[in-house]
C-alpha positions as CSV (number, residue, x, y, z in Angstrom):
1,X,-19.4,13.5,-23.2
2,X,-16.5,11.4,-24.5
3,X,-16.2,7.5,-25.0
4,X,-14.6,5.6,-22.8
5,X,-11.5,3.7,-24.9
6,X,-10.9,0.7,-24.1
7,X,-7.0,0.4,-23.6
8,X,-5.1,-3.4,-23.3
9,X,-2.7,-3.8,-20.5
10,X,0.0,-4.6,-23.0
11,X,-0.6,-1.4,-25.1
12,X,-0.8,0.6,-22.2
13,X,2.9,-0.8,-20.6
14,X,3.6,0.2,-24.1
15,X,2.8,3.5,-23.5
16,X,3.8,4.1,-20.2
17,X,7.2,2.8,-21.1
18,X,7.7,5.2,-24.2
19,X,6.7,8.1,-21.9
20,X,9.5,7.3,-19.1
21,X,11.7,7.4,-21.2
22,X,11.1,10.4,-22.6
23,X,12.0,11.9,-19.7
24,X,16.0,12.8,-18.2
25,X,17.3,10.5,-15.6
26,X,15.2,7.4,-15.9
27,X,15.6,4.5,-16.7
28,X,12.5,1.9,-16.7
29,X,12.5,-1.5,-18.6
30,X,9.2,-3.9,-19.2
31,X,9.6,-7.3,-16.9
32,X,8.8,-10.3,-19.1
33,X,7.7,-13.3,-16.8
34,X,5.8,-15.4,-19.0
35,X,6.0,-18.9,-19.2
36,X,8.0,-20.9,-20.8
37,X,6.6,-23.1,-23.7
38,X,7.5,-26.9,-23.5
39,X,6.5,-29.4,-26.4
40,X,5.8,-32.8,-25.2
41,X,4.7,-35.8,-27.8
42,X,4.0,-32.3,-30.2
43,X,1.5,-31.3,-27.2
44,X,2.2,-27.1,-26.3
45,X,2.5,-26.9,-22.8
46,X,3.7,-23.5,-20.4
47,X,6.1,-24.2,-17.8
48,X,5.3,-21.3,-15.2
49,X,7.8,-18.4,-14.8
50,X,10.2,-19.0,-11.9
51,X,9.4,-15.6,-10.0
52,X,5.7,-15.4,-10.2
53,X,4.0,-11.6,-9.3
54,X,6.9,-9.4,-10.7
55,X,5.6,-5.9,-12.1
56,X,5.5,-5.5,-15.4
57,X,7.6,-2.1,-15.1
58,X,10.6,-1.5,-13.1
59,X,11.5,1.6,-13.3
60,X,14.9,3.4,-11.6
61,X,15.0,7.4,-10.9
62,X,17.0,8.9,-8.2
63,X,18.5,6.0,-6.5
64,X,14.8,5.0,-6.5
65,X,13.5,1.5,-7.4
66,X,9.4,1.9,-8.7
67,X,7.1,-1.0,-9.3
68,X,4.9,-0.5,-11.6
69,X,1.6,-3.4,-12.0
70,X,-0.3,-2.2,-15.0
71,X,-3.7,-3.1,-15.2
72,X,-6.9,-2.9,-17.9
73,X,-9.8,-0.9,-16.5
74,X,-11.2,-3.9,-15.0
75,X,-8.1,-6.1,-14.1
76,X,-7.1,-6.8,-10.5
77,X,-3.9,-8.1,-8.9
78,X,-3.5,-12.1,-8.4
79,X,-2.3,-12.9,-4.9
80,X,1.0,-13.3,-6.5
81,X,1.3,-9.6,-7.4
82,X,-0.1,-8.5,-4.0
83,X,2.7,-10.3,-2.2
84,X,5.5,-9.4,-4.3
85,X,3.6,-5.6,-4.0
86,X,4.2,-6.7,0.0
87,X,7.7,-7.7,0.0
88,X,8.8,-4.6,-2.3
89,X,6.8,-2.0,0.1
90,X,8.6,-3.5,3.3
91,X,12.1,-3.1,1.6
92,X,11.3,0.7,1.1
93,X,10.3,0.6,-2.2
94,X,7.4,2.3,-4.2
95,X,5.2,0.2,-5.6
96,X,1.8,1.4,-8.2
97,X,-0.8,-0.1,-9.7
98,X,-1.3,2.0,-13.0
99,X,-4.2,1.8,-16.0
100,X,-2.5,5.0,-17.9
101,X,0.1,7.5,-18.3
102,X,-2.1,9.6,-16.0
103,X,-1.8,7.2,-13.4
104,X,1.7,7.1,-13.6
105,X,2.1,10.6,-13.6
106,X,-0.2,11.4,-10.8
107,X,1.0,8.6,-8.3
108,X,5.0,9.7,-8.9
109,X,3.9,13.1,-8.1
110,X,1.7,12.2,-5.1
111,X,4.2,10.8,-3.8
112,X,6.4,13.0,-4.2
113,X,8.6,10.3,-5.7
114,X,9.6,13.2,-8.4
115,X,8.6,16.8,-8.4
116,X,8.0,16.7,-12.2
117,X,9.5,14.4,-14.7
């Protein structure tokens, strides 16, 4: 029986990044939307990102836009996420939430959003 590794969102967008774009014809970029840090009176503050609930991954193949969410093994979307997930969906638009490069793999393929990349 083998461990269980414990992966971190951000290594695993990491990941999942490097292994689009090992692959012909696509094109995926990580989404920053972090806040923005203000100092007041030498007090650190975080102004909120404009757009809140962006993917982390967008990612183009085909004429085909993909959202990808990535999460931990544990983490869940915030109601943020879920409507953006909403809005992107109704547009005709894929939209995954992924833990791994399996995920990935397996929902494109499910989907038949690409036969094999």
């Amino acid at each position: 029986m083998q461990a269980k590794v414990k992966v971190s969102e951000s290594n695993a967008q990491k990941a999942i990044i490097q292994w689009l774009g090992c692959h012909r014809g696509v094109f995926a970029f990580r989404v920053n939307n972090m806040g923005v840090p203000l100092w007041t009176n030498g007090e650190k503050r975080f102004r909120h990102a404009p757009d809140l609930g962006l993917p982390d991954i967008i990612c183009c193949y085909q004429g085909r836009m993909i959202c990808l969410e990535v999460k931990s093994s544990t983490g869940k979307q915030s109601k943020h996420q879920l409507e953006f997930q909403r809005k992107v969906e109704w547009a005709g638009c894929e939209y995954y939430v992924v833990r791994s490069i399996e995920d990935v793999d397996q929902a494109l393929k499910a989907k038949k959003v690409v036969e094999k990349i």
